[in-house]
N, C-alpha and C positions, 0 to 999 in steps of 0.2 A: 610526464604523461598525464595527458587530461583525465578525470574521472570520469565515469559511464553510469549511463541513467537508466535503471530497469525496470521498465513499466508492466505492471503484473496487472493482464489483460484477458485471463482464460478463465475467469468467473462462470456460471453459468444463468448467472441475473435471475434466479428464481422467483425471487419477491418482488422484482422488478418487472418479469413475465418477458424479459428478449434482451435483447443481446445489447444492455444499455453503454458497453464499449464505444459502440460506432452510433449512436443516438448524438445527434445534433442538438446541442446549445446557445451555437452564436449565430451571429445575422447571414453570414454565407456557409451554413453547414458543418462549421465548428463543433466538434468531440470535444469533451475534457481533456483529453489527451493530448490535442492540440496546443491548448496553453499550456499544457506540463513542458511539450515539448519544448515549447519557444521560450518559456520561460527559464529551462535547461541550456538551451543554447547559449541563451542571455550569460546567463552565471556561467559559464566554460566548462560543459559539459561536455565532451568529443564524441560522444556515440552512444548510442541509444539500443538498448536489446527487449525486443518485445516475448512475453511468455502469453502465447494463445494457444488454441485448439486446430489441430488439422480443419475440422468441420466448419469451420468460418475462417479459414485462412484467405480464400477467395475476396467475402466481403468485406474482413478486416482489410486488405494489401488495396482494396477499392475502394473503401470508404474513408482510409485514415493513412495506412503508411506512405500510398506514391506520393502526396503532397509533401513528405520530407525530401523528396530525391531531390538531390542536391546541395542541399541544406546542414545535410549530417551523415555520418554512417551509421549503417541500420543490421541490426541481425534478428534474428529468428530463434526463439528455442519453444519446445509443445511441452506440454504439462497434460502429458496423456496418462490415463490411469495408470498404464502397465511400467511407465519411467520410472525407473530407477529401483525398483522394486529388489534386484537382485537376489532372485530367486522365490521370492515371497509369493506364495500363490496372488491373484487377484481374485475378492471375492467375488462369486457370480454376480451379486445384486449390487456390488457397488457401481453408480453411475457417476454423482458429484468428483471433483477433484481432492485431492488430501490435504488440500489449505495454503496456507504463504509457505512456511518451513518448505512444503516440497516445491513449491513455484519459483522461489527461489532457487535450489538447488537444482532443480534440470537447467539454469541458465549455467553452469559454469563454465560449461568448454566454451564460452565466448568472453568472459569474463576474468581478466587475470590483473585486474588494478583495482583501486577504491570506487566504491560505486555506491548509490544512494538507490533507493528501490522507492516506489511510487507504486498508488494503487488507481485503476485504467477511469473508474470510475468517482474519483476526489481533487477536487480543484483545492490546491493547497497556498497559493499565495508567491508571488515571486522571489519576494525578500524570502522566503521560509527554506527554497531550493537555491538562493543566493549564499547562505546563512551552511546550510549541509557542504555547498562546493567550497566557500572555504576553508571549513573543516578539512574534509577530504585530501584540500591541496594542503596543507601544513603536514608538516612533520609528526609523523604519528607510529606507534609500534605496530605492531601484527595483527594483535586486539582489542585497539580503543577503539569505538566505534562511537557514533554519535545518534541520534532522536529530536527530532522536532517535535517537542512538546506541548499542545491546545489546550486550553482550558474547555473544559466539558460541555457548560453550559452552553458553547458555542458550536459545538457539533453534531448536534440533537439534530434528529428527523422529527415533524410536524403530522409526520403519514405512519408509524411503526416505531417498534423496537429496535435497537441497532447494539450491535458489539465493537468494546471498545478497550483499548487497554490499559488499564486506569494505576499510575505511579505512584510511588513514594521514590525522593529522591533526598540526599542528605545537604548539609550548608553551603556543597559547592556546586549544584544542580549536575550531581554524580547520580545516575539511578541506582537505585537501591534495590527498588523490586516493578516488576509490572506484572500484572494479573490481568488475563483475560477476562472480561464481564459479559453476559451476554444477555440480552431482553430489558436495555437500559429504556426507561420512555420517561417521556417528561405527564406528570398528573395536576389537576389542580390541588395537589395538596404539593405537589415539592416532583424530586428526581427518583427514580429507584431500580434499582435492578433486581433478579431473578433469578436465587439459583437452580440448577436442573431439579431438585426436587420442588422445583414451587416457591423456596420462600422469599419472600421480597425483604429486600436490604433499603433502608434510605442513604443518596448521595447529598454533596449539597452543593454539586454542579459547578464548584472552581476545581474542583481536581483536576492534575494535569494529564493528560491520555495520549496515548500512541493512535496517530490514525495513518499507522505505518510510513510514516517518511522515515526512512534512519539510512543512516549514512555509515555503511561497511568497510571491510577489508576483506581480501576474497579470504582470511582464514576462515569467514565464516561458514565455507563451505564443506571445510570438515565437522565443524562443530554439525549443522545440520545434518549432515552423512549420518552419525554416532546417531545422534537423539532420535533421526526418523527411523535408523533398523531397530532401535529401544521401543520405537512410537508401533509399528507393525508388529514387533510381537506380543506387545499389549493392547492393541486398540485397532490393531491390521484386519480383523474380523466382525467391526462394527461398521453395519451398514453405512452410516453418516460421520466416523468419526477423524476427523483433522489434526492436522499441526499447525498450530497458529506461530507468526514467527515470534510474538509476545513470547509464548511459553521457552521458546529456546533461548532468547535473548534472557529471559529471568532465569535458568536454569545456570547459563554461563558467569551472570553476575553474582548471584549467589554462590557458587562455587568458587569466586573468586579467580574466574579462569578469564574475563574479558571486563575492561567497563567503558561507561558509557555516557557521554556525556550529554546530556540534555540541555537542547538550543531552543528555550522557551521563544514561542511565538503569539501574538497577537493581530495576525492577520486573518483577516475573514475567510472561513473554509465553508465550503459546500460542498454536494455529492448528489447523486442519485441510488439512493437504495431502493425506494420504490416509484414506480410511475409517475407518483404525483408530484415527488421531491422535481421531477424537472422542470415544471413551471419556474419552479421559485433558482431554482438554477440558472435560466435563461434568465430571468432577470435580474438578476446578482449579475450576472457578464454582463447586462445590457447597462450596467450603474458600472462596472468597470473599465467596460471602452469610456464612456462619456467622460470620465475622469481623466481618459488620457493614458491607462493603462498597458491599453493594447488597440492597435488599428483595428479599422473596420476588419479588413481584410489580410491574415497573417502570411500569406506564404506568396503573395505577390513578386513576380520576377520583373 
């Protein structure tokens, strides 16, 4: 059975100011997710499951999904506030989504093979999801899962602060631990991050980081089930507060319940976290077609 590629699409681009999902890239209207996909397909991906919002399911299915008909099978799951909550009131005030951990997990009734998760908004490199599907296809237990791992100083925004999940992994590129970092930016003195109370930490920008490509087995969706009713009744009542899938992947390792192999990579990554990140996006594609990467035009029949 092929593995499935789950592209986590129901951001609400706040620092970006709109719906940078379906924001065009390349020369004929290209999304990022466009070359996730193709570059999915390339590597023996069989099907694709997108995690969006009822609220843009129109312009998503019009801007980005019909250009796969054909191409792949395609399914749907929402990552609406009130999913999967199982009885847990929803706060009044809560608008934002609950983070990857739940975006994840409302995919599972489509999801019952190894699958590699992708974020809607990070062009990750083809070798990198070339690199996850073999994994995936090899012989693996319930709980080994895998990470494509970047080097830091490579995935900085120019425009903001950005969160990232920054490893320790032991001599056999085993993760050992990942930590969520958030308010990472690059200064003229060096890298640093931020913790909620204010204080800044110095990096020194080769650390390896999750910029979420990992490569599952659907146990994972017990694991997340557990941690997110732990995660609601301790943090179910903060306006703004998430499940990053960082924290659940290090809670598993640490525990000694799952591990994870880490598939360092060197390929160029980009993204749009803010508005301005897309300049430099567009032309990071327009240096990749010209190399021969990818055609003008992807989904030509």
């Amino acid at each position: 059975m092929k593995p499935t590629l789950l592209v986590l699409a129901a951001g609400l681009g706040t620092r970006y100011g709109g719906l940078k999902q379906i924001d065009a890239i390349g020369p004929y209207g290209q999304t990022i997710i466009d070359y996730s996909i193709y570059d999915g397909i390339r590597a023996g991906f069989g099907k694709v499951v997108f995690v969006i919002r009822h609220y843009f399911e129109e312009a998503f299915r019009e801007k980005v999904s019909r250009k796969f008909d054909g191409f792949v099978e395609a399914a749907y799951a929402y990552q609406e506030l009130d999913a999967g909550l199982d009885g847990f009131p929803l706060p009044p005030d809560r608008e934002k989504p609950w983070g990857t951990g739940h975006a994840i997990l409302v995919s599972r009734e489509w999801i019952h093979e190894p699958f590699a998760v992708v974020n809607a908004d990070d062009y990750y490199g083809r070798h990198s999801l070339a690199a996850l599907a073999g994994f995936l296809n090899g012989s693996r237990g319930p709980n080994d899962y895998a990470m494509a791992g970047y080097t830091l100083q490579n995935t900085l925004s120019e425009h903001g602060t950005v969160a990232r999940g920054v490893t320790e992994c032991d001599e056999h590129m085993f993760l050992q631990r990942v930590v969520e970092r958030k308010k990472i930016e690059k200064t003229a003195d060096g890298i640093r991050y931020f913790d909620p109370d204010g204080t800044p930490h110095a990096l020194t920008g080769n650390e390896i980081v999750s910029m979420n490509l990992w490569g599952f087995q659907p146990s994972i969706f017990a694991h997340i089930e557990s941690q997110f009713a732990e995660f609601l009744t301790e943090h179910g009542r903060e306006k703004d507060a998430e499940l990053y899938i960082p924290f659940v992947v290090d809670e598993l390792v640490t525990a000694g319940t799952a591990t994870v192999k880490v598939l360092r990579t060197e390929e160029p990554w980009f993204g749009v976290t803010y508005r301005a990140d897309k300049a430099l996006a567009a032309a990071s594609m327009r240096r990749l077609i010209d190399q021969g990467m990818y055609p003008e035009r992807l989904w030509d029949r």
